[in-house]
N, C-alpha and C positions, 0 to 999 in steps of 0.2 A: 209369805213363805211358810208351807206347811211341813211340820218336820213327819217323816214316817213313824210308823212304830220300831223301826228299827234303828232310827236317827235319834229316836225319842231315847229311848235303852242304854244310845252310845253314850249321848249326854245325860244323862242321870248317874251312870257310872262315872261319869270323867270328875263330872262336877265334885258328885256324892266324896271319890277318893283322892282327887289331887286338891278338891276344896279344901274339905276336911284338914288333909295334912296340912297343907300351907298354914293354914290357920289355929290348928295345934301348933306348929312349929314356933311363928310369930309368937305366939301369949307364953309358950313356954318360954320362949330367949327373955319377953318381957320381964320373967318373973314368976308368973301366975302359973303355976304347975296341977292347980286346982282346980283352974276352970278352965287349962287342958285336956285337963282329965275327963271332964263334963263334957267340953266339944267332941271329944274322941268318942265315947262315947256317944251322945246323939248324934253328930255329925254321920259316923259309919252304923250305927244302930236304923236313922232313918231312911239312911241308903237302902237296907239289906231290905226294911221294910218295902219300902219302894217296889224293888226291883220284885221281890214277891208279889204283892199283891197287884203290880200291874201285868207282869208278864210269866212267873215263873207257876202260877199257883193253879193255873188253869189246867197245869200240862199234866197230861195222865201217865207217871211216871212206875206203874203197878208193874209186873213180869208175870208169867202163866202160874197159877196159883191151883191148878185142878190136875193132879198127877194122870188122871187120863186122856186130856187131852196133850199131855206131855208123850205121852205114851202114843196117839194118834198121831202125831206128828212127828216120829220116831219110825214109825210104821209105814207110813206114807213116804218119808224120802226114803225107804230102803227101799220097797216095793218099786219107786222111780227109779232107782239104780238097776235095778234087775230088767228093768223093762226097755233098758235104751240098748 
């Protein structure tokens, strides 16, 4: 059974944030407040990495950056308006 890439996603979050906690939770009631600390830490630290370098880093997340093509594209839906 092959999981998708979006299967793959679901579980890397679920694991990365319900693992994590549960597992902070336990060591803290034990006692250990310190290497709570430390789980919490890598625990959600290697999640985030995770989740970045397998799916989020690729994504081209830029907005229009050239005030003339801003300008062209400004021009163009009005000019469409006028023309319907």
């Amino acid at each position: 059974m092959a999981l998708s890439s979006r299967g793959l996603f679901a579980l890397v979050l679920l694991v990365g944030v319900a693992g994590t906690g549960i597992s902070v939770r336990l060591v803290n009631v034990a006692g250990y407040s310190t290497l709570g600390s430390l789980i919490w830490f890598l625990g959600y630290g290697t999640t985030i990495f995770l989740l970045w370098y397998g799916w989020l880093r690729e994504m081209d997340i830029t907005g229009q950056n050239d005030p003339d093509d801003i300008a062209d594209a400004t021009e163009t839906s009005e000019t469409e308006r006028t023309d319907s």
